[in-house]
Residue, then its C-alpha position, 0 to 999 in steps of 0.5 A: x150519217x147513220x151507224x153501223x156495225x161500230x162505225x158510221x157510214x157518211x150522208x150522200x154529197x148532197x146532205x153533207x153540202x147543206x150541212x157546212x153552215x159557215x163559220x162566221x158563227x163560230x160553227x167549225x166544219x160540217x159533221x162529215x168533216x170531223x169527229x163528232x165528239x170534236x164537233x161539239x166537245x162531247x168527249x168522256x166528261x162530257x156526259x150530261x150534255x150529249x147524253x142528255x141531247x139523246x132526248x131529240x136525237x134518235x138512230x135509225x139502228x136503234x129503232x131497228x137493229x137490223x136495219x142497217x144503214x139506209x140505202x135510199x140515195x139523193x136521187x131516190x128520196x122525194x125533192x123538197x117542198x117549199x122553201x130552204x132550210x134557214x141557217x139556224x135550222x142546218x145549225x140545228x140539224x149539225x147539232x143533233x147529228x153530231x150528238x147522235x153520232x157521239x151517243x153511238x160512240x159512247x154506246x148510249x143509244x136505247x136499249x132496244x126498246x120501240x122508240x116514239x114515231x117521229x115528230x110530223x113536220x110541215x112542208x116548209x120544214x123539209x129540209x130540217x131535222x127535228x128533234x126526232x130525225x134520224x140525220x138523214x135530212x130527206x129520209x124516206x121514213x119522215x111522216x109526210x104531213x099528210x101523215x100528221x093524225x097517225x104520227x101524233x097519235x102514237x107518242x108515248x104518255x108524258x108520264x112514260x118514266x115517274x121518276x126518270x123521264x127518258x129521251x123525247x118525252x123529257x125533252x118536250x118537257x124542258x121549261x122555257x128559259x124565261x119562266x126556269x129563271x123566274x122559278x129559281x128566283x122565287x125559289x131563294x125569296x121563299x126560303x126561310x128568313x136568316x139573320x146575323x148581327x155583324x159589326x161593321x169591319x165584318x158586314x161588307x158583302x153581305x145584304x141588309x136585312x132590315x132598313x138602315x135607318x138613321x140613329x142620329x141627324x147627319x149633321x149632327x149639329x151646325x158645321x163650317x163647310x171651309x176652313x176661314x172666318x165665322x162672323x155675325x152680322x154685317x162688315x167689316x168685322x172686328x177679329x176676336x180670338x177664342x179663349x184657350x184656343x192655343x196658338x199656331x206654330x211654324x217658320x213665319x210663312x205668311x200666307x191665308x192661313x194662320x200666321x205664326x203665333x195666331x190663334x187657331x180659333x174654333x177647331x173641329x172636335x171641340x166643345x161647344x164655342x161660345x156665342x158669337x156678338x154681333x159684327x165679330x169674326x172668329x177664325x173656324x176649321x172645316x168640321x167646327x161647330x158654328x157658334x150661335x148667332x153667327x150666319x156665315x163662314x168666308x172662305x180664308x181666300x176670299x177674306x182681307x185681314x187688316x192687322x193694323x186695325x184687326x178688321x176682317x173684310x169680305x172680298x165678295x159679297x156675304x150671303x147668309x148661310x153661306x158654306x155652312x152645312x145646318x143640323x140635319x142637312x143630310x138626314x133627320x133621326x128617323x130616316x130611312x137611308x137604304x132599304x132592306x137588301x141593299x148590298x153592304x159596300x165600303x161607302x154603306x159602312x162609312x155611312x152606316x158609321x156616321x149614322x152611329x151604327x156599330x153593327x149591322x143587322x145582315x142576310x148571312x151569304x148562301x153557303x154552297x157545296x160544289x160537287x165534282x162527277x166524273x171519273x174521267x177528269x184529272x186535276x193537273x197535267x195534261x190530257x192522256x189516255x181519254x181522261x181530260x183536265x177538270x175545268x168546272x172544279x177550278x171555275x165554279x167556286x170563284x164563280x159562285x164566290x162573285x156572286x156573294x155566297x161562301x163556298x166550300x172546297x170542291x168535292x170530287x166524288x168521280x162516277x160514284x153515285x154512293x157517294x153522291x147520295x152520301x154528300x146530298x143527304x148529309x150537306x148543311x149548305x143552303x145550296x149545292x152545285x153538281x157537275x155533270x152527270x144530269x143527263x141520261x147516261x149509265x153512269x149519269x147517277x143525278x136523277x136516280x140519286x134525287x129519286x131515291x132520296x125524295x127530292x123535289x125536281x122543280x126544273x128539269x131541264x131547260x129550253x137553252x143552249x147550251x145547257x138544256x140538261x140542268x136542273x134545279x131541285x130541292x133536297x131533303x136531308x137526314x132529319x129534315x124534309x126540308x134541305x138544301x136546294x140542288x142546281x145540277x149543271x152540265x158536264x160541258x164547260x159552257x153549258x155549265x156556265x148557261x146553267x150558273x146564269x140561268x138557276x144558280x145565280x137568281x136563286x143565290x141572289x133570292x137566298x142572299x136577300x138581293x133583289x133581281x136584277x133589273x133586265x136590258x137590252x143592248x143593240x148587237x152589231x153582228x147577225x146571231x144565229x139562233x135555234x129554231x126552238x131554244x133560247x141561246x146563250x152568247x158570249x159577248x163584249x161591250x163596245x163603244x168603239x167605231x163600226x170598223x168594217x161592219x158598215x151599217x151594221x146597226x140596221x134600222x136601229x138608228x143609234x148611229x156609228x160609235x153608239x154602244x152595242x155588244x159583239x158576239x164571240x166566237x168559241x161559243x161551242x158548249x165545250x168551249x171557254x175561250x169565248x166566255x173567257x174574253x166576254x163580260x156578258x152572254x146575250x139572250x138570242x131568242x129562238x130563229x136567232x137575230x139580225x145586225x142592230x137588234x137589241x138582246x137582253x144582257x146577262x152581265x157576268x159577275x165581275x164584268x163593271x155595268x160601266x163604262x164598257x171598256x173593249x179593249x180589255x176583252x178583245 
């Protein structure tokens, strides 16, 4: 589909037929169906993603304003060699076509300026347009691969723009998903150590920064592991009470326990008893120091009194040792109990109490300033006169919340790029979060902001969809060639939640002194289709349940119905959130997608438990 004088004239039948895809993908109608900002929720807030999607889309009237529409029909271009296009192709191409379509709207297009010649592309790739097609899938004016020397030869340098780089150019350089998420990783590992002492009741949440090491034996001292008898040698034994133990109270109920007006033997929290003599039996609380000499404890159910002749008798065989918990069972002074960078959870604290710890030595959490961009966002009421509701403003924060750091209220600096440079130079945080404005729009002001402060891109741009917009960089502030680190999201609400798992998260969790979490891998029951070139990023939810329809959707992955799997969702566009919103993970689908029963790597989401996997919350 091609544009014309503002508006766009539609592709002859037989390109708009291999277009429509399906929608078991969660592909809606073809291109020619709806609008394109429809297609792929590229409206005004949008910017960074379509925008930025220009860099593998070009438009036939860009490259030759006076070109017009091209006339050659279906029957006039050459007939296609080789195979079909793959679904993940005719993806694809919607992709860009709707994207080019969109950037025609919004007036996005080049300048005017000689674009690159297209990409050349094989015979097997005929019927697939790349990220240099023009959206006529058989266009006449694709090299031929006989063509592919001359084509090659007349990309532009890579270094084409220093400071911005510009459509394709910068789209060849996008980074791999894999090795963009390393970096962010290794980026918050490399920042400056930090510590803070906190006592206890303010540690949780936070990470170790030093190993917590045991300050004391666990016990500290022999204890009776049940309330019963302590006795010393063998039985029967003659009961002997405690001096100054005080007796028990009550009704008479005459049952296992101390009878009314017994005494109440050795009790935890007491000094030290004193020793116990030979073939003697003394009445000891759970907690309770053993006295010395003695060498086992008998339950009070498994214990016969005779009062008569205040013998205690062992209703099953005494072993020595028995339900008594020695010194140092469960450390010695000295040990290491965690290791730096575990995670400060309740059961730390109890732990680190009983081991004599009053405060702890922690990472302080990351502190993130999220800034809003967008002058076309509201933040109540419902969508009018082409402003739309903020949904990043509400999500980000709580997002980043979960994942450990302090986050500041979000700051709403519309298309401002004064007050974007103003907020990037004087921000204190560890850590700032941009949405929107990463592409290459005229009011996209990230990149020409970052360069005229000095700042140091480490990723731009990345090889995923959605997403492939964001961008990571390190700040340098007022007084400090040193600041905050940058993590530029994309304006599309999914793209954006592609950008927190793939930089912002690992760097936090570098910053905040975790270690990286450790991947794996789960069988997905339904088929995923994948971009020919780019990681995918799809919602899921994990299943335990029956296959349901799905008969053999496990293929040759041999784990047999009801074995666990993930299911992908629908509404995965990159403006969507319906699907995210019903996911506990997004799956990994590696580029050309992947079949029925292949395992994917999992990226779970912050708040989604690692097990059990419970469906019936998110379906």
């Amino acid at each position: 589909m091609t544009a014309h004088n503002g508006r766009f004239d539609p592709p002859p039948a037989a390109d708009v037929a291999s277009m429509d895809v399906g929608s078991s993908a969660g592909v809606g109608p073809s291109a020619r169906d709806r609008p394109a900002s429809a297609d792929r929720g590229l409206d005004a807030g949008d910017r960074s993603s379509a925008a930025n999607s220009s860099s593998t889309v070009s438009s036939p009237s860009a490259a030759n304003p006076s070109s017009g529409v091209n006339s050659s029909s279906a029957s006039d271009r050459p007939a296609t060699a080789g195979r079909g296009p793959t679904p993940e192709e005719l993806r694809a191409a919607e992709e860009d076509r709707a994207v080019e379509q969109a950037l025609a709207l919004v007036g996005r297009q080049s300048s005017g300026e000689p674009r690159p010649a297209r990409r050349p592309q094989s015979a097997d790739q005929s019927h697939f347009m790349d990220s240099g097609s023009s959206g006529q899938p058989n266009s006449t004016d694709r090299p031929h691969p006989t063509e592919r020397s001359e084509s090659t030869s007349q990309f532009p340098p890579p270094n084409q723009s220093a400071d911005r780089p510009h459509g394709r150019d910068r789209h060849r350089r996008a980074a791999p998903w894999r090795e963009a998420r390393a970096l962010a990783a290794r980026s918050g590992r490399n920042a400056p150590a930090r510590v803070r002492r906190l006592p206890l009741d303010q540690a949780l949440g936070h990470v170790l920064a030093e190993p917590l090491v045991a300050l004391t034996d666990l016990p500290s001292f022999d204890t009776s592991a049940m309330d019963g008898w302590v006795v010393t040698g063998p039985g029967p034994w003659t009961i002997r009470e405690v001096e100054g133990a005080g007796k028990e109270k009550g009704s008479g109920d005459r049952g296992v326990g101390p009878h009314p007006g017994q005494d109440l033997g050795i009790l935890a929290g007491h000094s030290t008893p004193a020793a116990l003599p030979d073939g003697d039996a003394v009445r000891i609380a759970t907690g309770a120091r053993i006295p010395a000499d003695a060498n086992a404890v008998i339950r009070s159910e498994h214990a016969h009194v005779d009062e008569t002749k205040r013998l205690l008798h062992a209703k099953q065989r005494v072993l020595p040792g028995q339900d008594i918990r020695p010194r140092g069972q469960e450390c010695r002074s000295g040990d290491q109990l965690l290791p730096a960078g575990a995670l400060v959870t309740p059961a730390v604290l109890g732990l680190a109490a009983a081991a004599g710890y009053d405060e702890l030595v922690t990472v302080p959490r990351p502190r993130v300033d999220v800034l809003v961009l967008g002058d076309e966002l509201l933040t109540s009421g419902l969508p009018h006169d082409g402003l739309i509701r903020d949904a990043l403003g509400p999500m980000i924060g709580p997002w980043v919340r979960a994942l450990g750091a302090e986050v500041s209220a979000p700051q709403r600096l519309g298309d401002d790029a004064a007050a974007l440079r103003r907020a990037l130079t004087t921000s204190d945080a560890d850590l700032v979060i941009t949405t929107g404005g990463t592409a290459s729009g005229p009011v996209d002001h990230v990149h020409p902001v970052l360069a005229e402060i000095g700042a140091e891109l480490l990723v731009d741009g990345v090889a995923v969809r959605p997403g492939h917009p964001m961008l990571l960089a390190r700040l340098r502030t007022e007084g400090s060639d040193v600041g905050p680190y940058l993590v530029g999201l994309p304006g599309n609400p999914l793209a954006a939640v592609s950008g927190l798992l793939t930089l912002a998260e690992p760097l936090l969790r570098g910053l905040a002194g975790l270690a990286p979490e450790t991947p794996y891998r789960v069988v997905v029951r339904d088929e995923v289709h994948g971009h020919p070139h780019d990681t995918r990023l799809v919602p899921v939810v994990h299943s335990t349940g029956s296959t349901g329809d799905s008969v053999g959707y496990l293929g040759d992955a041999g784990t047999g119905g009801g074995a666990e799997h993930v299911i992908p969702l629908h509404y995965n566009g990159p403006a969507m959130l319906r699907g995210i919103a019903a996911a506990d993970g997004l799956a990994v689908v590696p580029p050309g997608g992947v079949r029925s029963g292949t395992e994917v790597e999992i990226l779970d989401l912050p708040w989604a438990s690692a097990t059990p996997w419970t469906e019936g919350c998110f379906t």
